[in-house]
TIROZA-281226 format. One record per residue (C-alpha): y, x negated, z. Coordinates in steps of 0.05 Angstrom, whole numbers, plus 5000, padded with zeros to 4 digits. Layout:
N
YXZ
...
//
This chain:
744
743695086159
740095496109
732895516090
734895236021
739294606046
732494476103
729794416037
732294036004
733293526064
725793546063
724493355987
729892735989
726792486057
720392076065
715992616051
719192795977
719292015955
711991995985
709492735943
712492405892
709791705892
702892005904
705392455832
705991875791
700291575808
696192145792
699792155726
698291395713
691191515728
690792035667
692391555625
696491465557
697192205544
701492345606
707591885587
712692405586
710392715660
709891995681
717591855660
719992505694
716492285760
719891615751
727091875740
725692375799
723291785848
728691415823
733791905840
731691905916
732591165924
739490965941
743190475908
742889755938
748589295941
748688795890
750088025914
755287715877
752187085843
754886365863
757586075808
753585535785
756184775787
758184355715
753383975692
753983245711
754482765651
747482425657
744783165662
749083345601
746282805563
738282975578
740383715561
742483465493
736882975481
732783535495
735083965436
733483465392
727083405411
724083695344
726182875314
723182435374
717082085357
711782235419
713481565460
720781775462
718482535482
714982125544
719781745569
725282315563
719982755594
720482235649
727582215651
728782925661
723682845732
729182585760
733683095751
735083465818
737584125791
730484515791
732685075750
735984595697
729484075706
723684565700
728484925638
727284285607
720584085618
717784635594
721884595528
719283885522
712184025534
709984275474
711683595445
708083175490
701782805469
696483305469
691183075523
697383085562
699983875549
695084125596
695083845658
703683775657
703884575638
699384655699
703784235747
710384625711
706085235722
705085135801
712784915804
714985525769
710785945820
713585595870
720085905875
720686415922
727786545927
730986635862
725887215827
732387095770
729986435757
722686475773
723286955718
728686575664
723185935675
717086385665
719686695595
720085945575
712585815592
710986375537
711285865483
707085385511
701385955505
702585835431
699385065433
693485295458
693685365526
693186205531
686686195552
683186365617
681985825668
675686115688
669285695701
663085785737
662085585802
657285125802
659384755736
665984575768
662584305822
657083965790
664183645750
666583355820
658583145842
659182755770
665982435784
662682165847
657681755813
657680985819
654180875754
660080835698
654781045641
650781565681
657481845701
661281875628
654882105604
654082635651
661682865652
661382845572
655483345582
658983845623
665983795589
663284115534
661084735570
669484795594
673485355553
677984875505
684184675542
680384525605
675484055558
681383685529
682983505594
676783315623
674682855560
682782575568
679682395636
673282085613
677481665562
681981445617
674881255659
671780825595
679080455577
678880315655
672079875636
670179175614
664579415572
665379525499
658079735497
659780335546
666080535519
662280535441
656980995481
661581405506
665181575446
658681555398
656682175460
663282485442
664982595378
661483215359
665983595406
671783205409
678283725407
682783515352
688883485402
685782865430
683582475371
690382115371
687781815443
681081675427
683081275366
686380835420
680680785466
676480535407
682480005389
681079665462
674279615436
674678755432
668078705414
668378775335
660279045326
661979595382
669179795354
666279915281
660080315319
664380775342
668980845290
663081065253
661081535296
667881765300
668081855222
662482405223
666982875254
675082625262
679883135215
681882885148
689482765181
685882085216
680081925157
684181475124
686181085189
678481115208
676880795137
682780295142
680680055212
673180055199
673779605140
678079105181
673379165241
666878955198
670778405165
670978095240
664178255254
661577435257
653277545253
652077675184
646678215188
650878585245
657178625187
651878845131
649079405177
655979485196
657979585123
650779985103
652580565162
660480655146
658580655071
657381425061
664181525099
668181165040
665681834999
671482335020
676281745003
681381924947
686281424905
691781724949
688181375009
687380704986
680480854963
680680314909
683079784960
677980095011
672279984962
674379294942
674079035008
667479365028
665279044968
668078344983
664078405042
657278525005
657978044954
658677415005
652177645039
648377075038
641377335046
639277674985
635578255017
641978465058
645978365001
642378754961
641679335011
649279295028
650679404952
646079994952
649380365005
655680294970
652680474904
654781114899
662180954898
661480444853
662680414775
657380294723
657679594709
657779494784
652579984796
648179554753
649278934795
646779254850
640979494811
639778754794
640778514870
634779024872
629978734820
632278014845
628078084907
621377804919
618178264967
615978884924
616379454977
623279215001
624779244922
621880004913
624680204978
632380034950
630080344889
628380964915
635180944952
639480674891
635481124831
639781824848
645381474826
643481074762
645681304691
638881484647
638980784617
638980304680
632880854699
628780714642
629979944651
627980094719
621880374696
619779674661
620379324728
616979784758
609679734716
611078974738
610279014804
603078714822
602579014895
600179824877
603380134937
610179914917
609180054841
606880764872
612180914908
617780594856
614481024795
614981694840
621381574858
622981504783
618382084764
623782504794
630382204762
627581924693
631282234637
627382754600
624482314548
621481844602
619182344658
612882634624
610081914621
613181704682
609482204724
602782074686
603181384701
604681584772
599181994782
594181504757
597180904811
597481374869
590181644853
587980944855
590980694918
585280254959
588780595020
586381235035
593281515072
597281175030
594081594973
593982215006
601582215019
603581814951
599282424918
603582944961
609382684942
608582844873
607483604878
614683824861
614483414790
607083494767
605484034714
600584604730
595184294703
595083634735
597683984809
590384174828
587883494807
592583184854
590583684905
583783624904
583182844900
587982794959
583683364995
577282924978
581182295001
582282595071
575482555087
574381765072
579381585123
575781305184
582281355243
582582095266
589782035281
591081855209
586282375186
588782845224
595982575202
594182615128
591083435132
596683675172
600383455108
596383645059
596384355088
603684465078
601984455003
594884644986
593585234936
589585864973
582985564939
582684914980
583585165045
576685335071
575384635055
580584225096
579584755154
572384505143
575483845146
579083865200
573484215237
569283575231
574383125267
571182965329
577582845378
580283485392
587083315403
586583045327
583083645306
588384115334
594383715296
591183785237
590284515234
597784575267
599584355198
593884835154
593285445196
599985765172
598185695097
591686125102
592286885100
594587275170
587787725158
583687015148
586286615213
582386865274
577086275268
581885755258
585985985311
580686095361
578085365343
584985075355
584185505430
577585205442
579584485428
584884545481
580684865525
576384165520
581483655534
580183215586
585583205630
590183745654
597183465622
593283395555
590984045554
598084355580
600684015519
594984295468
597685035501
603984865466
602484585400
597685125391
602085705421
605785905360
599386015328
595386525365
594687205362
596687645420
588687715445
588386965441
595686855477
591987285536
586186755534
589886145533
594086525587
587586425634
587285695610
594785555632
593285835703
588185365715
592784815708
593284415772
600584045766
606584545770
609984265711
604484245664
603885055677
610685175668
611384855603
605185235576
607285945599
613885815570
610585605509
606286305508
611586745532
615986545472
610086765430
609087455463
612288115449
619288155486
616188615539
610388205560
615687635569
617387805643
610487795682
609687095652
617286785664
615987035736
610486575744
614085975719
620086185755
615786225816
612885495809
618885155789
619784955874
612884615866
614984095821
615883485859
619783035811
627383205810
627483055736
621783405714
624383975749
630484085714
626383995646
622084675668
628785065691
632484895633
626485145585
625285785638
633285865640
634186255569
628986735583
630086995657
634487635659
642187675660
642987945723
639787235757
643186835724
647386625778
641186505823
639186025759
646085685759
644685515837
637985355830
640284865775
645584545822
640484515876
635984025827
641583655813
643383445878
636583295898
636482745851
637382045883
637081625823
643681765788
640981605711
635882135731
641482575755
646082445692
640282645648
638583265692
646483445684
645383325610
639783835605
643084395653
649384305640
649185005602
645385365654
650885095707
655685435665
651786145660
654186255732
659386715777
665686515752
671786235792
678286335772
682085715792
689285825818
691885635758
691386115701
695386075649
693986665599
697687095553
697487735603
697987305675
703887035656
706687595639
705387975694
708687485736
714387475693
714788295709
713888215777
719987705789
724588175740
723588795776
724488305849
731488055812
737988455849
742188325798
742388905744
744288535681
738987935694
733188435710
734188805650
735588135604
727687965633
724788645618
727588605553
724287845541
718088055574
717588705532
717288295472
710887935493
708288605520
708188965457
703488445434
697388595472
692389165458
692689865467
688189765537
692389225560
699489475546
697990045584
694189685651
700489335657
705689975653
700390245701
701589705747
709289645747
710990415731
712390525811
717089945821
721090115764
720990795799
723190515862
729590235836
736990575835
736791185783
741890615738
737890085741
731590565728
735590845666
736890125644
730389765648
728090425621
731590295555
730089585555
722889845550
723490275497
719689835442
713389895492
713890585501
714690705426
707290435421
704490815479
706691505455
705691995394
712691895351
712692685357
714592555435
719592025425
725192625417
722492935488
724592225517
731192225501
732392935524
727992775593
733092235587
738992815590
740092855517
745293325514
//
């Protein structure tokens, strides 16, 4: 034998396919750019591998009638209403043909209720995976899952360790309400899918209850994150509401944030629900909390009938003052002559502040000449708060003609007000509507005012107001005011409210008084809260100082909360030293509950790379809570910092990419050539649609099998892949292809 022939023996043995397997794999690892050497080491693997004989497929058996008839119910699924989708999804179960009952499962799924598409293309998913025998099928059965990844479910299953099992600790609570509240908590830390089917759970928890006032709880905790796909089946948890008061509490809730698709049901079953409410002032609160929900309302939607109703339900009120405040609320829907019956169920009543309180409600919405009537009743009223507070109200929606006089009259009621608060805020709340000239008259008197009331709290209540508004001129003097309160927990709310109006250059005194009077509180939690109020405040010398004052704190907690207070107020890189120290006192606090309230505020400042420790820490707390509405409200608190930890990727995962690679992995394990190449073909059209990076991970990963196959089949699937080549290569190359091919 020659040298030549010994050669050759030696390149088409074990060694050559190995050299050249080791080849391609250093070509793969150069990325993109090496396509062309890649193919060449592919055909020349491929060339060493000897063809394998090819099983001849069993023909499959005829379809039975009863499986003949699902088949064709199923392809005209697009005109079955949802119950009929369910009970042919259930028919087809009991199909024993897998291949035939999983092909039409999954074609049915995407027309399932939605809080049910989850959890059955999970269970199709498993099935799918399953079967281990027939890569053909595995494969024909994974192309159909592809358009379920098109209803929302292509999304990783991901979640964080300790959130999914702080889910199962919160399953195992006795409590109903401490567990729906604490489940609703955590749901909403769960990527979408995995949300819609935990609050699908939580519904199926509350309907399993005999308490209307949990399940209105439940949903009123709800409905700011509720996915749209399972509004349809919260709508019919709040139907098995009984209790008419509950059901219309939760519709409303439910109104704030349902899609426009279910408004007009909402409206429609609200209205019907207050109608059956028996107390009379439960159906007019009823009626005064739905009534700004009527406002999206169009003719289309029965607004007319809507409003007629709502109205029929105000106008049989017997007791005038509910009446009266029911027809407000709906005031703004309402037409002229009927806005000026509820303008005289306003003036009909006999207590004056309930009368200016409605008119302060009712007056955005009155046409100029019900205002000016207004106006008249107004100067009537004998008690001077209530004429006050009706004539300011008015000051700001009189028509021009009226409003100079309006506000002058105003002015002169509110400067005369016996009560000193009263005047102080009455004078405030005419700043935005009095002219220059009579602004630091207002000022002034209120400013004077301040000092002749006697309770420190309201003192100290009335400055911290004040200072939001005072001209530059006035503030020495209400610092000087608020200096002269003699509690210093008073003293430092009122300057909370002055200190940010005076000029950066001019604070230091005020805020080193503010540092003082929390240095004299009396006891340790007082002072621990002073730290905060007065953090925001401080300069970074006097952050240092009250630093000192926070590390004298005795209780754990009470230090905590006041470094985290600082540390929020220091430059970013000073942040560390002091989140340390909380972080290293947060095992000191005794109570369970007031624990998680210090991690939680620590949580968002401590560094990336512990947040896992964080997450465990915060599962730790958790558990060591005995009293479960404790624990609930701990879960409530930390449910984000649960979810900031290692992620686990749950067996099921049913994204875009996984799928797919699945899908290649039972087409290149099918013998058959025509039925690999049919599923290279089907999975090449989802492949395409990735990105550059992950189009080419996956040719990466499957590159050597196709290279392990007959030099035919190699060829074929080769072809069959052409579309994803055509985006991993310059255009320029595509000719060099076809003659690496053997273009002739």
């Amino acid at each position: 034998m020659t040298d030549r022939s010994t050669s050759r023996k030696k390149q088409t043995g074990p060694l050559g396919r190995t050299q050249l397997t080791q080849s391609l794999n250093k070509a793969l690892e150069a990325g993109p750019t090496e396509i062309l050497q890649q193919i060449r080491y592919i055909l020349a693997l491929s060339q060493v591998t000897a063809a394998t004989a090819v099983p001849v497929p069993v023909a499959a058996p005829p379809y039975t009638v009863a499986e003949a008839r699902l088949l064709a119910l199923v392809e005209l699924r697009e005109t079955l209403n949802q119950d009929q989708v369910v009970q042919l999804f259930e028919d087809v179960q009991q199909i024993d043909n897998v291949g035939l009952r999983l092909r039409l499962l999954l074609a049915l799924t995407p027309h399932m209720p939605a809080e049910q598409r989850t959890r059955t293309a999970q269970d199709l998913w498993q099935q799918v995976n399953q079967i281990e025998d027939d890569p053909a099928l595995r494969g024909e059965l994974l192309v159909h899952v592809f358009p379920l990844l098109d209803h929302g479910l292509d999304e990783s299953t991901q979640v964080a360790v300790q959130l999914s099992n702080t889910i199962k600790l919160a399953q195992a609570i006795d409590n109903a309400e401490a567990r729906v509240r604490s489940l609703v908590a955590l749901a909403m830390q769960l990527p979408p899918a995995m949300k819609m089917t935990l609050f699908t759970h939580i519904l199926d928890e509350i309907d399993a209850t005999h308490s209307d006032s949990l399940r209105a709880n439940a949903i009123n905790a709800m409905v700011d994150h509720l996915p749209v796909e399972v509004e349809t089946r919260v709508l019919k948890s709040v139907r098995n509401i009984f209790t008419a008061h509950e059901r219309i509490r939760a519709l409303t809730a439910l109104a704030r944030t349902i899609s426009p698709d279910n408004q007009r049901v909402i409206r429609a079953e609200a209205i019907k629900a207050i109608t059956q409410i028996r107390n009379e002032d439960d159906r007019a609160e009823a009626l005064i909390n739905f009534a700004p929900h009527l406002e999206p309302a169009s003719e289309e939607d029965g607004f007319p009938q809507l409003l007629e109703q709502a109205l029929g339900v105000a106008v049989t009120l017997s007791r005038r003052q509910m009446r009266a405040k029911a027809l407000v609320a709906l005031a703004p829907h309402l037409t002229l002559d009927l806005q000026g019956e509820a303008l005289a169920a306003v003036h009909s009543l006999t207590n004056e502040r309930e009368r200016a309180i409605l008119l302060a409600e009712l007056a955005p919405t009155l046409p100029p000449n019900m205002l000016v009537a207004s106006l008249a009743v107004a100067h009537t009223m004998r008690e001077q708060d209530a004429r006050v507070h009706a004539l300011t109200i008015l000051a700001h929606h009189a028509p021009e003609h009226a409003r100079s006089q309006t506000v002058l009259d105003a002015l002169a009621a509110a400067s005369n007000l016996p009560h000193h608060y009263e005047r102080v805020t009455a004078l405030v709340a005419l700043a935005d509507v009095l002219p220059s000239q009579l602004l630091d008259q207002a000022f002034t008197n209120a400013l004077e005012t301040t000092r002749l009331i006697e309770n420190p709290s309201a003192r100290a209540r009335a400055l911290s107001l004040l200072g939001h508004h005072l001209p530059a001129h006035l503030l020495d003097r209400a610092l000087d005011a608020a200096y002269q309160i003699p509690d210093v927990q008073m003293r430092i709310n009122a300057l909370t409210g002055i200190v940010p109006r005076v000029p950066v250059e001019q604070r230091e005194p005020a805020q080193r008084k503010m540092l003082e009077s929390a240095q004299h509180m009396p006891f340790g939690y007082k002072r621990a809260r002073a730290i905060v109020s007065v953090a925001p405040h401080l300069t970074p010398e006097l952050i240092l100082e009250a630093l000192k004052l926070a590390d004298e704190l005795d209780d754990a907690f009470d230090r905590v909360s006041a470094y985290v207070a600082l540390a929020q107020n220091m430059p970013p890189k000073q942040r560390p030293q002091i989140i340390d120290r909380a972080w290293q006192i947060l095992r000191d606090i005794e109570d369970g509950y007031d624990r998680s309230s210090a991690l939680a505020a620590v949580a968002p400042f401590m560094p990336d790379d512990m947040r896992d420790v964080v997450a465990r820490a915060a599962s730790s707390v958790v558990r060591s809570i005995t009293d479960e509405y404790d624990q609930a409200s701990a879960i409530t608190i930390l449910a984000p910092v649960l979810a900031q930890g290692e992620a686990l990727t749950t067996e099921i995962r049913l994204d875009r990419t996984g799928v797919l690679r699945t899908l290649l992995k039972a087409a290149l394990a099918t013998p058959q050539q025509a039925q690999r190449v049919t599923l290279m073909r089907q999975a090449c059209a989802v492949w395409v649609q990735l990105d550059d990076e992950g189009r080419y991970a996956l040719w990466q990963d499957h590159a050597v099998s196709i290279a392990r196959l007959p030099l035919a089949d190699t060829l074929y699937c080769l072809g069959a892949l052409y579309p994803l080549i055509k985006t991993l290569v310059p255009e320029a190359d595509l000719k060099n292809i076809a003659y690496i091919l053997g273009l002739r």
